[in-house]
VOBA-1610 file (N, C-alpha, C; in pm, whole numbers, padded with zeros to 5 digits, always signed):
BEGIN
Unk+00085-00120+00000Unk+00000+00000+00000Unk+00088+00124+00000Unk+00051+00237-00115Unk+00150+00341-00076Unk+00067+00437+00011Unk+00155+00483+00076Unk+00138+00615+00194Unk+00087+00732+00114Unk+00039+00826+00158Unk+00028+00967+00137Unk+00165+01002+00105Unk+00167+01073-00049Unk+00340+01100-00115Unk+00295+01215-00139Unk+00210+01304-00101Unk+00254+01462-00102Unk+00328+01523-00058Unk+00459+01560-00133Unk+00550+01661-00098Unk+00613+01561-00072Unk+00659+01437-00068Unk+00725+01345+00014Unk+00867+01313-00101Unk+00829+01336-00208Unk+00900+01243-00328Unk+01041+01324-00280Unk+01095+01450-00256Unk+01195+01505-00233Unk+01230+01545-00161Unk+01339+01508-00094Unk+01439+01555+00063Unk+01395+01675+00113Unk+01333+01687+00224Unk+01283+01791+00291Unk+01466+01866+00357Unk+01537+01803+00369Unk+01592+01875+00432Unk+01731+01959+00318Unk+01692+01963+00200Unk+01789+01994+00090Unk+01649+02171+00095Unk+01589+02170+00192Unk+01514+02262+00156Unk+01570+02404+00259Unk+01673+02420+00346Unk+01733+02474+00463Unk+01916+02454+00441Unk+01936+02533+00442Unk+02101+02536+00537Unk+02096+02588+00638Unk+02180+02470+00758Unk+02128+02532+00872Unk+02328+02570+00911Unk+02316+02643+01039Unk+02401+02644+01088Unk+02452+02582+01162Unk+02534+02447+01110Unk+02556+02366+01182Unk+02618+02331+01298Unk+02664+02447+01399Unk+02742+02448+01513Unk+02630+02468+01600Unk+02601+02557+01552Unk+02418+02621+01645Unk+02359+02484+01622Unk+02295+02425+01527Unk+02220+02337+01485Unk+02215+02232+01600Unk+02336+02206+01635Unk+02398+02041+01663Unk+02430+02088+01858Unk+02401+02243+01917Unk+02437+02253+02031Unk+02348+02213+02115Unk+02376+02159+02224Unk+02299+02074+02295Unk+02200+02218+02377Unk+02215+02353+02371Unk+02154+02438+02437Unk+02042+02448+02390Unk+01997+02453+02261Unk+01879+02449+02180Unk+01781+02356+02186Unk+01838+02208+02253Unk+01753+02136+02267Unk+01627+02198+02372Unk+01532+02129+02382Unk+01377+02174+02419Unk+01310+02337+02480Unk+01353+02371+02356Unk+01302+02489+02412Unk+01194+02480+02324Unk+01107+02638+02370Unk+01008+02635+02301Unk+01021+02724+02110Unk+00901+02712+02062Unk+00910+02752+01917Unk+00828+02857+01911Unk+00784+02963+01864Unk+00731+03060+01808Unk+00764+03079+01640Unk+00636+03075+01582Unk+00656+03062+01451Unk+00535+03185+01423Unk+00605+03255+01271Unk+00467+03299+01244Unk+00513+03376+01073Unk+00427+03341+00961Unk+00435+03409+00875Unk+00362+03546+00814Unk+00433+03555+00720Unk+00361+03676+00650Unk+00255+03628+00486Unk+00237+03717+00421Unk+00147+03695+00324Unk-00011+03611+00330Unk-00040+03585+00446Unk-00210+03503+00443Unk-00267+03607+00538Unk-00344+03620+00514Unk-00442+03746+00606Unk-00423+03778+00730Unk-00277+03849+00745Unk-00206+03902+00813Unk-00317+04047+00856Unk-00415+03980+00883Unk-00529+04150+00898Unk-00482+04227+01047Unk-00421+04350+00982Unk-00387+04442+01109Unk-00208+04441+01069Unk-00161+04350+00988Unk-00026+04339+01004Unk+00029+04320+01145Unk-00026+04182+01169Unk-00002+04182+01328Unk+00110+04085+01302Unk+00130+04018+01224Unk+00238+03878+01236Unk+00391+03958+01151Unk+00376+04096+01088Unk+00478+04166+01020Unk+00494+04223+01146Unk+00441+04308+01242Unk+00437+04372+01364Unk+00546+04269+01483Unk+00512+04169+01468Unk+00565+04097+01582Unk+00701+04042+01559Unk+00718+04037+01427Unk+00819+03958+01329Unk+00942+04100+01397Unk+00869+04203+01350Unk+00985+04328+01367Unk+01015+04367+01507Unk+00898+04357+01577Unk+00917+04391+01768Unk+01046+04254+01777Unk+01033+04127+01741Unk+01129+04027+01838Unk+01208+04080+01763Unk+01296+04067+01631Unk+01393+04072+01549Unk+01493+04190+01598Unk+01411+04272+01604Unk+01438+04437+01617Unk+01541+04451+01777Unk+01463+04372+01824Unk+01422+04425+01993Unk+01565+04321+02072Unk+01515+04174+02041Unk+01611+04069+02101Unk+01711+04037+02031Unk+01807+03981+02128Unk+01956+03905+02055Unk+01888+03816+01984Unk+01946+03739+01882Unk+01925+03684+01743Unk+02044+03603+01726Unk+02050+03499+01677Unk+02146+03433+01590Unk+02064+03346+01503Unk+02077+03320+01375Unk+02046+03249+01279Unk+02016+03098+01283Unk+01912+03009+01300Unk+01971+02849+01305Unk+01984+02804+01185Unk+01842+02827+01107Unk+01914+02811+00962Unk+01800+02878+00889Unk+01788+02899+00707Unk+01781+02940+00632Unk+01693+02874+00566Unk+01585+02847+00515Unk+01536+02837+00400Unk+01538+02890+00284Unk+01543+02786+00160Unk+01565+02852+00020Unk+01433+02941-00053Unk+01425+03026-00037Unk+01319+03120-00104Unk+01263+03035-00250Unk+01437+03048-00319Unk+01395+03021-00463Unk+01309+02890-00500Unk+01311+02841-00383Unk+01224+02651-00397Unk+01048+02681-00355Unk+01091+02756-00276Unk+00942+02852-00191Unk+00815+02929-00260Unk+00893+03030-00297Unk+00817+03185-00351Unk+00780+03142-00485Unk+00655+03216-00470Unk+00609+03250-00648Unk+00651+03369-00700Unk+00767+03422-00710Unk+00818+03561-00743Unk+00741+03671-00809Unk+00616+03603-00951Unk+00555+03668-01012Unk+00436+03688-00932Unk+00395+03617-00806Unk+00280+03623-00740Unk+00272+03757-00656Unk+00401+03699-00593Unk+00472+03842-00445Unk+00633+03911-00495Unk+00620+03973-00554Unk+00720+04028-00617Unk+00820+04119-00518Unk+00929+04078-00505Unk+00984+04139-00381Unk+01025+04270-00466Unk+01067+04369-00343Unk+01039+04521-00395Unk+01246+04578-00390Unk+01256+04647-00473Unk+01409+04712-00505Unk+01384+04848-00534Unk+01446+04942-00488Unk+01487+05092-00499Unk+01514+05143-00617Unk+01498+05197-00693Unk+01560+05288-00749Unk+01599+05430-00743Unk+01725+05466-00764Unk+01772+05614-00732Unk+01873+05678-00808Unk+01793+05701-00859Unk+01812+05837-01006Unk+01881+05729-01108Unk+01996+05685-01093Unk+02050+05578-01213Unk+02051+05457-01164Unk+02020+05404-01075Unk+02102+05268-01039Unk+02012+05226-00936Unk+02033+05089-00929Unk+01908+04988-00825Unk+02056+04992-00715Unk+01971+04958-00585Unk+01995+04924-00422Unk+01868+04855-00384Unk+01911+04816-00263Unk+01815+04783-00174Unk+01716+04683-00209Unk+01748+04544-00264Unk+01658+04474-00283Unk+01617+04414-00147Unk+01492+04394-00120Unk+01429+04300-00033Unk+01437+04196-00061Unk+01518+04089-00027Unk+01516+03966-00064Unk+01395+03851+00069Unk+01360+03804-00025Unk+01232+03770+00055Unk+01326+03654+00138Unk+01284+03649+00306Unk+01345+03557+00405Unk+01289+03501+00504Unk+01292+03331+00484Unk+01280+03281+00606Unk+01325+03216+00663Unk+01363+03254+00790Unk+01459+03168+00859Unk+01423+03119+01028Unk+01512+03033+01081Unk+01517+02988+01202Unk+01575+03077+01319Unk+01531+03137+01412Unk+01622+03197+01478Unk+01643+03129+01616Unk+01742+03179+01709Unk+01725+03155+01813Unk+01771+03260+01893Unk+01664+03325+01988Unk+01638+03422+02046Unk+01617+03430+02204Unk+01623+03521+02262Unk+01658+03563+02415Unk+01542+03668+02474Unk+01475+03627+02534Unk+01380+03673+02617Unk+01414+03825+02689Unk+01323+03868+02783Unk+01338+03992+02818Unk+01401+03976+02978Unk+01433+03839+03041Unk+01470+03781+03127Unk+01581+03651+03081Unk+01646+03694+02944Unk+01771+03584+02906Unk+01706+03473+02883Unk+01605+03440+02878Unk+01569+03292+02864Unk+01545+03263+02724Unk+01648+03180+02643Unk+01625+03127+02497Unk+01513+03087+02448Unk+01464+03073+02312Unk+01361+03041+02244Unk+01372+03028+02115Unk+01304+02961+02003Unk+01327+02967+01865Unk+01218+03034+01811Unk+01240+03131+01681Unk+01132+03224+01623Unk+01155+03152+01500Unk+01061+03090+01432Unk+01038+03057+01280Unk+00946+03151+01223Unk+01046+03248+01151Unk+00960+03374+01071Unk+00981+03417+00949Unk+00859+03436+00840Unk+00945+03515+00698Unk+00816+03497+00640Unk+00816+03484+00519Unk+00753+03510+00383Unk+00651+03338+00416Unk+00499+03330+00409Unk+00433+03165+00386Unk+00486+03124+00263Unk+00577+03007+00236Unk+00542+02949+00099Unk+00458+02950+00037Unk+00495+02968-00130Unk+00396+02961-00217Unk+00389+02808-00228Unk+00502+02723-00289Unk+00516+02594-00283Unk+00547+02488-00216Unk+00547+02373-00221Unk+00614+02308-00159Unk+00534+02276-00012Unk+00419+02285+00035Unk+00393+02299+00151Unk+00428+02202+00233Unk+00395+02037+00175Unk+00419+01959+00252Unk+00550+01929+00276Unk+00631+01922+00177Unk+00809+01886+00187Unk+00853+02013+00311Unk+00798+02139+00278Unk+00848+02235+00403Unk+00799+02179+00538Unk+00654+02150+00516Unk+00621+02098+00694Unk+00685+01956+00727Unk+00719+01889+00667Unk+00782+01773+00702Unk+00983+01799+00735Unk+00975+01909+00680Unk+01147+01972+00684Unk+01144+02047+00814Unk+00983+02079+00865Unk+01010+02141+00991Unk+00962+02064+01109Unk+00894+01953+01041Unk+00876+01884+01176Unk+01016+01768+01230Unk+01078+01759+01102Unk+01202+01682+01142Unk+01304+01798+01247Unk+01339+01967+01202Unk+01371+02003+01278Unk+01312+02016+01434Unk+01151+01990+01446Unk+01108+02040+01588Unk+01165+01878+01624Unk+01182+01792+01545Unk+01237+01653+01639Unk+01357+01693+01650Unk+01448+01716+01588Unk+01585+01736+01626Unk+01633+01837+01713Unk+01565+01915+01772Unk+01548+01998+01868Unk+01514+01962+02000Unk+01398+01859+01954Unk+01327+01840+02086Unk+01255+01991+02135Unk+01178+02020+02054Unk+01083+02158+02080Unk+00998+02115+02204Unk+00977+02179+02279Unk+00915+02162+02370Unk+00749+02199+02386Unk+00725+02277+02261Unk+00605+02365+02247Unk+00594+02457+02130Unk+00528+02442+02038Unk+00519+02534+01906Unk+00437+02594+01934Unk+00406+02739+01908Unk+00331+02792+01896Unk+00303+02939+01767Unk+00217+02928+01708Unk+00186+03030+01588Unk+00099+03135+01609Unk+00108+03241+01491Unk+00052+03307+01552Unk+00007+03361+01398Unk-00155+03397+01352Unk-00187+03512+01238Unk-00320+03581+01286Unk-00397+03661+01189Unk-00413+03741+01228Unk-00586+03727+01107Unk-00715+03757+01146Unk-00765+03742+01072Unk-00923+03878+01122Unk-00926+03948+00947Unk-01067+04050+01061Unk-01188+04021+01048Unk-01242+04068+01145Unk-01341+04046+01218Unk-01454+04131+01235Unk-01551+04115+01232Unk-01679+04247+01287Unk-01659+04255+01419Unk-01605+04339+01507Unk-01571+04374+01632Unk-01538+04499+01632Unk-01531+04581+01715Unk-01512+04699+01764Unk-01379+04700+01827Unk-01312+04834+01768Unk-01186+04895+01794Unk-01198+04878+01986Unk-01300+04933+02035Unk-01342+04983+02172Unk-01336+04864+02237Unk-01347+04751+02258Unk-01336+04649+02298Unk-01187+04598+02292Unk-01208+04457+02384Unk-01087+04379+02416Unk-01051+04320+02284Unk-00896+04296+02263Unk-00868+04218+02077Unk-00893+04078+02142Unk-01045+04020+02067Unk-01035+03882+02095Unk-00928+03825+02028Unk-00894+03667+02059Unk-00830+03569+02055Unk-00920+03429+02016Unk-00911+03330+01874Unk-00925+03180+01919Unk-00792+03092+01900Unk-00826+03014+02033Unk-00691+02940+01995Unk-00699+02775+01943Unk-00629+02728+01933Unk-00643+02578+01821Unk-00513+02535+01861Unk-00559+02419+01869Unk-00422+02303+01856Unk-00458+02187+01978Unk-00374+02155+02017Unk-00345+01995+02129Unk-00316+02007+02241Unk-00332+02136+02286Unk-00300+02160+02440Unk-00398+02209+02513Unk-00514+02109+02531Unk-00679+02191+02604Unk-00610+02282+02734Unk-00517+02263+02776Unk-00503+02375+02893Unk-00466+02563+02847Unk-00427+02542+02741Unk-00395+02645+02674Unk-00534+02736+02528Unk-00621+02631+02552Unk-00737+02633+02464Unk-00837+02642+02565Unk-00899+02573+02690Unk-01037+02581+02765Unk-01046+02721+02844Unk-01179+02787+02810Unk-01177+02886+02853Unk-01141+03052+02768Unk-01036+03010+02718Unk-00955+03148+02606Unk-01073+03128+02500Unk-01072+02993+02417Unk-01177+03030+02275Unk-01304+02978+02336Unk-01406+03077+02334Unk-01534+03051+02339Unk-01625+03063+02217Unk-01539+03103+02115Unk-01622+03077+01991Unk-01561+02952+01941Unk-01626+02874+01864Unk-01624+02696+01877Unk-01658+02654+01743Unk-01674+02708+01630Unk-01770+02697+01506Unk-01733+02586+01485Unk-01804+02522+01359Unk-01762+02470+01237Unk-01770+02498+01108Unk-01671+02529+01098Unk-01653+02654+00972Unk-01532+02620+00858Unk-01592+02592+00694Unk-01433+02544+00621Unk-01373+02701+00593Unk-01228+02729+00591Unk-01172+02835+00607Unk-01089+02812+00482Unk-01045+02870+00445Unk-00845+02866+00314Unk-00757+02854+00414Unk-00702+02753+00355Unk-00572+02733+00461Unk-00451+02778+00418Unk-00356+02774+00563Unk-00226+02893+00579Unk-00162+02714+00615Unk-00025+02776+00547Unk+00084+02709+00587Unk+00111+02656+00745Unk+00055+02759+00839Unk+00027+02707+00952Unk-00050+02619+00983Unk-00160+02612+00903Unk-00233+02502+00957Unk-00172+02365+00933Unk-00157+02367+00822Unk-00052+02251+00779Unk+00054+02174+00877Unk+00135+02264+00936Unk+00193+02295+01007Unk+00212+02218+01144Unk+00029+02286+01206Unk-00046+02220+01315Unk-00044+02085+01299Unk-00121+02068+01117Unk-00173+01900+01163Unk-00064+01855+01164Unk+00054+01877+01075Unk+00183+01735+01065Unk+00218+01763+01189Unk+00204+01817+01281Unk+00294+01856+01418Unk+00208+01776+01524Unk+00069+01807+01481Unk+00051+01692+01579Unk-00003+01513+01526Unk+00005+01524+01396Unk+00083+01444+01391Unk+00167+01266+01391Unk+00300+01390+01447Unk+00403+01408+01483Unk+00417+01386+01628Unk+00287+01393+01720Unk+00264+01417+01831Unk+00393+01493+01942Unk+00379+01597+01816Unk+00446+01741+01921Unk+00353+01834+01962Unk+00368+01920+02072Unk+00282+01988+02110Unk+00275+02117+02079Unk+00139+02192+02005Unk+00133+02310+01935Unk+00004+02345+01945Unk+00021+02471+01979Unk-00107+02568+01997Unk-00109+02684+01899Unk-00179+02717+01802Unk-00255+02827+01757Unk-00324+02986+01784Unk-00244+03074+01777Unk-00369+03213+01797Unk-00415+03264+01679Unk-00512+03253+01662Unk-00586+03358+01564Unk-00599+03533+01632Unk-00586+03603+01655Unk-00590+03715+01680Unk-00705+03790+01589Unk-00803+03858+01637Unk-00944+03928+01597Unk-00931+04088+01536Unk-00925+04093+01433Unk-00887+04259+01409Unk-01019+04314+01388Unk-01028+04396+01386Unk-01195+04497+01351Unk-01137+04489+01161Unk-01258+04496+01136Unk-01249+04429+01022Unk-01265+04609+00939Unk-01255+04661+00943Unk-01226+04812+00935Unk-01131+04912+00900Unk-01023+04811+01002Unk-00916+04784+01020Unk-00778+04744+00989Unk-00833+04606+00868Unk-00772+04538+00882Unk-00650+04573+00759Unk-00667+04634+00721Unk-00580+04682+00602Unk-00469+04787+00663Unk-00443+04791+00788Unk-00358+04948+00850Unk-00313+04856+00938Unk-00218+04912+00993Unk-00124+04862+01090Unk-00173+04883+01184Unk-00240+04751+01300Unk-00304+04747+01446Unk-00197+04683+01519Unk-00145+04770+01570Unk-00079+04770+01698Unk-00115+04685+01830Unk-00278+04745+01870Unk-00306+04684+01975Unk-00333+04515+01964Unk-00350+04445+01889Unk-00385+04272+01830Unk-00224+04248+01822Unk-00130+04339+01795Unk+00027+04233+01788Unk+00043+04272+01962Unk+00065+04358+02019Unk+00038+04409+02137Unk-00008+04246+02220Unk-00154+04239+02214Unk-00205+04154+02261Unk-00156+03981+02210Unk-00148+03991+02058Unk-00019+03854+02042Unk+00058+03837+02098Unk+00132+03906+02151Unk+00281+03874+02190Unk+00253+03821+02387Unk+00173+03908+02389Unk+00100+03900+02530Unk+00056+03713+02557Unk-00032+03665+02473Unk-00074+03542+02457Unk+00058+03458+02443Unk+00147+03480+02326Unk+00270+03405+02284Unk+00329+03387+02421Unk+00353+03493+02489Unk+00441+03496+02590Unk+00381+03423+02715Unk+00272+03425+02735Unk+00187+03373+02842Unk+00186+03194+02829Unk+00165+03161+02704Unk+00152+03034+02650Unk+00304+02928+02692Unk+00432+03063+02661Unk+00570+02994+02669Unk+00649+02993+02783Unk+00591+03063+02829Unk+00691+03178+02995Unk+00774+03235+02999Unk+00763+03317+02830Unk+00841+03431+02769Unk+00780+03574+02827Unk+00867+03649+02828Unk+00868+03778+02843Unk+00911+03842+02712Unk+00814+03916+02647Unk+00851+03969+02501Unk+00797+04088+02531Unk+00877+04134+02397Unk+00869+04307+02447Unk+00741+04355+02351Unk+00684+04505+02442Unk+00578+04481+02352Unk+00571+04670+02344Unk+00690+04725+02404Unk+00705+04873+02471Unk+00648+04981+02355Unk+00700+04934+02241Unk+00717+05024+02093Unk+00597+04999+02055Unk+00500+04857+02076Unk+00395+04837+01968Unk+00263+04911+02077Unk+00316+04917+02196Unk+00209+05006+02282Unk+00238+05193+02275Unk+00368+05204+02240Unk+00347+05346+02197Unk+00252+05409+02090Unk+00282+05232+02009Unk+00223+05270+01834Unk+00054+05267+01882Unk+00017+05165+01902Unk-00078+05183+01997Unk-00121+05315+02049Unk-00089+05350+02113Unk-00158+05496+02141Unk-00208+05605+02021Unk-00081+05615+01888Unk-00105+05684+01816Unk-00230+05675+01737Unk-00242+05553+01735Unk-00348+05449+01657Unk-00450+05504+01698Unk-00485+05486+01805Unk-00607+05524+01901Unk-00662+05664+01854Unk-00539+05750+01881Unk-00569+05900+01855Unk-00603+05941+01715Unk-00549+05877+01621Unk-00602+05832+01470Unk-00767+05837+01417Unk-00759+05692+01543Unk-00901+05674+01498Unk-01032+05770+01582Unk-00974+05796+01700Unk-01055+05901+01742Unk-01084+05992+01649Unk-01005+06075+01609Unk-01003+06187+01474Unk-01093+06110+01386Unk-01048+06012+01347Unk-01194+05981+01213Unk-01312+05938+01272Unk-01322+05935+01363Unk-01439+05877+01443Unk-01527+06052+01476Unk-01475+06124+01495Unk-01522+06237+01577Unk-01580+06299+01417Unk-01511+06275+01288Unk-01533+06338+01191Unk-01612+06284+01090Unk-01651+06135+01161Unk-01774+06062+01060Unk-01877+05996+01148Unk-01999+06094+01121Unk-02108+06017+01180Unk-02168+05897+01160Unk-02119+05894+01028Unk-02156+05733+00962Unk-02038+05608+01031Unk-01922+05645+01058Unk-01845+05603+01094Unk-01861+05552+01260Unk-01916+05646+01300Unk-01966+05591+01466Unk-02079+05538+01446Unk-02161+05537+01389Unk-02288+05463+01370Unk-02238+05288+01350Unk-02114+05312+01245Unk-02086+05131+01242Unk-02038+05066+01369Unk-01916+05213+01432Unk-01862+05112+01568Unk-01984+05109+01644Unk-02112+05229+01670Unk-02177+05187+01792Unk-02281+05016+01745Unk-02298+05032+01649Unk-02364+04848+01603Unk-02266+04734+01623Unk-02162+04773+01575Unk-02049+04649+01663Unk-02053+04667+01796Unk-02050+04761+01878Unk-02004+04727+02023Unk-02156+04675+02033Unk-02270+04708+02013Unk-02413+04665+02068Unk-02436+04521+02022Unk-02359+04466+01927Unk-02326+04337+01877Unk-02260+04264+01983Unk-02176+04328+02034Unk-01999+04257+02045Unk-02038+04245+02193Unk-02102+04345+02290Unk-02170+04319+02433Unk-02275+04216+02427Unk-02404+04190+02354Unk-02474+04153+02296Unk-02410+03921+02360Unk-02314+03932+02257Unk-02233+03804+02285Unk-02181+03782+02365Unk-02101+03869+02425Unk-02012+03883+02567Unk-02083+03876+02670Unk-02183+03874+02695Unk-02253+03911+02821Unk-02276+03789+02867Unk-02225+03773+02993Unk-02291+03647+03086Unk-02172+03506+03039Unk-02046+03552+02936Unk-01937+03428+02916Unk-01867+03452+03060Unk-01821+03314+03073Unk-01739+03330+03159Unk-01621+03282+03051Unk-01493+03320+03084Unk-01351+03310+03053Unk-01291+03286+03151Unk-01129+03276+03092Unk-01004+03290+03173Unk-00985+03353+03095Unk-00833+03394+03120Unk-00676+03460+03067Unk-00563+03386+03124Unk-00526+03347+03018Unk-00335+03309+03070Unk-00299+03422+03073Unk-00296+03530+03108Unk-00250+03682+03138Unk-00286+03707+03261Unk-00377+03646+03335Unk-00427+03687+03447Unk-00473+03586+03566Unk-00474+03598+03702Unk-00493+03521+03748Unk-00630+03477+03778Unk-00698+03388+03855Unk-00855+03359+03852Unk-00895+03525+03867Unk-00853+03613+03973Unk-00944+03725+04016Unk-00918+03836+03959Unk-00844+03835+03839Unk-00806+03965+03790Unk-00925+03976+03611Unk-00909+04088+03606Unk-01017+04126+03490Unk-00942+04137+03405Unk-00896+04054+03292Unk-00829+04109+03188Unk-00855+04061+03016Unk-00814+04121+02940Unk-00880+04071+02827Unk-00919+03886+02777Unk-01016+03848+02707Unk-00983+03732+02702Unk-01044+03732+02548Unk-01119+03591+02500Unk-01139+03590+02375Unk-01296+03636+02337Unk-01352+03646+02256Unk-01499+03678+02222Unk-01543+03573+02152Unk-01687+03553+02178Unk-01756+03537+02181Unk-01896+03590+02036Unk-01817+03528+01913Unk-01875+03601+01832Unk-02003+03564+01737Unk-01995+03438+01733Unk-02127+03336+01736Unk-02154+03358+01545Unk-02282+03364+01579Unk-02365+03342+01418Unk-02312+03501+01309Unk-02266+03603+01379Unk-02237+03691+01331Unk-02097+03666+01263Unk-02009+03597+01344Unk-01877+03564+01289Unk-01877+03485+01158Unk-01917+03369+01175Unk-01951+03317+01073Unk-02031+03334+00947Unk-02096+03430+00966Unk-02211+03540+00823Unk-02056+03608+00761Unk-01958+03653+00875Unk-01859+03775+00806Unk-01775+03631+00704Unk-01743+03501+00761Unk-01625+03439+00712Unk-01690+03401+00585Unk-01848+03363+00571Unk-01854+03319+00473Unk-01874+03441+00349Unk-01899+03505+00423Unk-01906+03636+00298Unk-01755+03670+00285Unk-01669+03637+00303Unk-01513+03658+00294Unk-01503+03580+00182Unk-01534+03458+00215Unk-01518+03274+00129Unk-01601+03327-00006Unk-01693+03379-00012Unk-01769+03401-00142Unk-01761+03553-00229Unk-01639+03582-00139Unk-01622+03701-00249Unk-01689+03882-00229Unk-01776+03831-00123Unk-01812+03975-00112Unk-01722+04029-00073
//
């Protein structure tokens, strides 16, 4: 009988150069993973947001590299180059790589971040689940970003997904059954578990309004979850400044369109509407503290996804 041969026919691991001193050090073994791409409905630019807060922010060293050119559809996502007055600079070369990174309290971790494959999906998830074995990952966790009918004024819900009900009961109270387009992450999820490694999921909730501008407060609140999930301390100082500006932004267009408050006040009368009477947790908080958790978005959520799925 043959097996499932998707993506299988060719060496997953001719798909990476890693750094093989880092690769092979016994320090890397079980830590945890943080992964998260760009290009799938990154709504809010929360997974470009978070990509740049760790990169930016923490020590870094490289573990290894993936080959773009096996990856990318170049004519699909066309990476972007400068021109200035006679002559090209500055190409963006599209990148994804392995890192291994240092907390806000020294404590190591691995970030898998860059560009989603265009191709190749399964040979890549099988190239990364052999690395979470050779690691001995202790915990994957992802993170994207998808919008939502919700209100700016409210808490950024959260659903979470994957194999760890302690990290899932309580946080997602919306529960659907719903077929979605799938992200490289999901993929990801299933070979990982699998694989029976352990991996949890955030979807992060943008106001769907929104979702085309850079939301601060949903990577803000990602990193918050990421960190809560791993017993990371990640920095979140810059995306709460940005945050503020944001706010003051939308106040201004809010104060200057009556039509415009008319939509947020029907979302929040929606968005209370559902909320009322859930009980939650927070991995952010302890039993007695009040702090954001996930929503509660029911038959309304699902009217927005399928009108997403069909084109409106």
């Amino acid at each position: 009988m043959l097996e499932r041969i998707s993506g299988s026919l060719l060496d997953p691991d001719a798909l990476y150069v890693s750094n093989a001193e880092l690769f092979d050090d016994p320090s890397l073994r079980g830590l945890n993973l943080v992964m998260g791409f760009t290009g799938f409905a990154d709504a809010g630019h929360v997974v470009k947001q978070i990509t740049a807060e760790l990169l930016d922010t923490l020590d870094s060293e490289v573990v290894a590299v993936f080959d773009a050119d096996q990856l990318m559809d170049y004519r699909s996502r066309r990476p972007h180059v400068t021109f200035v007055e006679d002559h090209l600079q500055d190409y963006q070369a599209p990148n994804l790589a392995l890192y291994r990174l240092v907390d806000g309290l020294g404590k190591p971790f691995l970030f898998l971040a860059g560009f989603e494959p265009d191709l190749q999906w399964e040979r890549f998830a099988r190239a990364v689940v052999r690395i979470v074995e050779h690691l001995d990952v202790n915990l994957v966790t992802w993170i994207h970003s998808i919008p939502m009918p919700v209100p700016h004024t409210r808490p950024v819900g959260v659903t979470v997904h994957g194999n760890r009900p302690e990290l899932i009961e309580g946080i997602s109270v919306w529960k659907p059954t719903v077929e979605v387009p799938a992200a490289v992450g999901h993929i990801l999820e299933l070979r990982l578990t699998e694989a029976g490694r352990n991996i949890a999921g955030y979807v992060m909730h943008v106001p769907h309004y929104l979702a085309e501008a850079e939301y601060p407060n949903a990577a803000v609140a990602g990193l918050e979850y990421l960190g809560a999930a791993t017993s990371l301390v990640l920095p979140t100082d810059r995306l709460r400044e940005a945050s503020r500006e944001v706010g003051r932004q939308i106040a201004e267009q809010l104060e200057a369109s009556e039509e415009v408050q008319q939509v947020v006040s029907r979302l929040e009368t929606r968005y209370d509407e559902k909320a009322e009477g859930t009980v939650r947790r927070s991995l952010l908080a302890d039993e007695n503290d009040e702090l954001p958790n996930a929503d509660a978005l029911g038959a309304a959520v699902e009217a927005y996804l399928a009108s997403k799925e069909s084109g409106d």
